[in-house]
N, C-alpha and C positions, 0 to 999 in steps of 0.2 A: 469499599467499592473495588470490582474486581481491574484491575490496569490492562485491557485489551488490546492496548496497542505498543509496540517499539518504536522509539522513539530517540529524537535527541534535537537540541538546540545548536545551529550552524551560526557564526556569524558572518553572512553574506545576504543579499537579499533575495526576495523570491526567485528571478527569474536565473541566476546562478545556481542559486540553489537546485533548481530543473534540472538546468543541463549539467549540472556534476552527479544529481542522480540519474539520468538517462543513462552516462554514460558509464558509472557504477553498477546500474542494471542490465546493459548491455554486456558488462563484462563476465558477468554471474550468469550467461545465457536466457536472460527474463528480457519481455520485451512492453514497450508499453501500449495497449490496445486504446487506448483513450485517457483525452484529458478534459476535464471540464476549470473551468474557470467557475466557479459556485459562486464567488462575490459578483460577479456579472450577471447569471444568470437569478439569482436572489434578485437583485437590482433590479432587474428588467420587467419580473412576475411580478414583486412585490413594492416595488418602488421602494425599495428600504435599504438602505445604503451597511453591509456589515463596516463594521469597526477596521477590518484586518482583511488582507486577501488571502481566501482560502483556494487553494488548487487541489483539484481530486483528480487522481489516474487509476486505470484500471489498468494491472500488472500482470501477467502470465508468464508463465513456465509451460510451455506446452507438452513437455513430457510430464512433467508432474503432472499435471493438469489431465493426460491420457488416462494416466496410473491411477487417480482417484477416480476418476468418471468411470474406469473398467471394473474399479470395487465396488463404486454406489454410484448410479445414473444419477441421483439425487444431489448429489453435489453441484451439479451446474449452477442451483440457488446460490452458492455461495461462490463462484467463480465470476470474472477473474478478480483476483487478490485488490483490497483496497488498500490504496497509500496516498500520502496528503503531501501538501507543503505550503503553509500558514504564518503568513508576516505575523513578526514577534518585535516589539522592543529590543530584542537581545541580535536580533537577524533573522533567521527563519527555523521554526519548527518542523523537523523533517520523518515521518513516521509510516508504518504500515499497521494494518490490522494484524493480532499475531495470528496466523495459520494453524499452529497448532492448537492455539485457542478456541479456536472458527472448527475445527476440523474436528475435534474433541467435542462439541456437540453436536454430533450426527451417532455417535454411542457405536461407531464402528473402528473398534479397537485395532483394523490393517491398516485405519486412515493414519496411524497414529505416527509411523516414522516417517508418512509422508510432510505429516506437518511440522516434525522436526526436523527437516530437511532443509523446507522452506522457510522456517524460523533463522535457522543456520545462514540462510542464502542471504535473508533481510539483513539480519547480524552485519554481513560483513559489507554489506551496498552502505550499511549503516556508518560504518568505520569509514570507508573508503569517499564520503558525501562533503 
């Protein structure tokens, strides 16, 4: 199974967890364009209560974000950057989609240090969570 996302186990709880990656993302010039509450919104459509609360944000770089859209208009599918943060047993699981991953199939090999850029950027919001 291929591992598409970065990742790591925090122990703190969800909503800690947020705000020390906001402000890790803030620091790395990324900003976060949205956050969905998924266990709430699951709950609500389907009356089924998840296990774990899962949080989804939508993450930008909007320079990157210029730089890839000037290579391939097509990229917008895959913008902006997914990142999570998911109650664990251990504290909270705190991850993004990797970018280089994501950007490596669109078979446009200029996309390619963009998405090591941003893998780079994740990396150390990673460290710093």
């Amino acid at each position: 199974m291929t591992d598409f996302a970065l990742k790591r186990t925090v122990t703190a709880d969800v909503d800690t967890v947020l705000e020390r990656l906001k402000t890790a993302l803030t620091a790395e010039g990324l900003g976060v364009l949205y956050t969905l509450e998924f266990s709430d919104i699951i709950a609500e459509k389907t009356h089924h209560r998840l296990p774990n609360r899962v949080v989804g944000l939508g993450v930008c770089s909007p320079d990157l974000a210029r730089q890839a859209l000037e290579l391939d208009p097509d990229v917008a599918a895959l913008l902006p950057c997914g990142a999570f943060v998911i109650e664990s047993p251990a504290g909270a699981e705190v991850g993004f989609l990797d970018p280089a991953l994501v950007l490596g199939l669109t078979g446009n090999e200029a996309l390619g240090p963009l998405g090591a850029q941003a893998r780079t950027m994740f990396q150390r919001v990673l460290a710093e969570v």
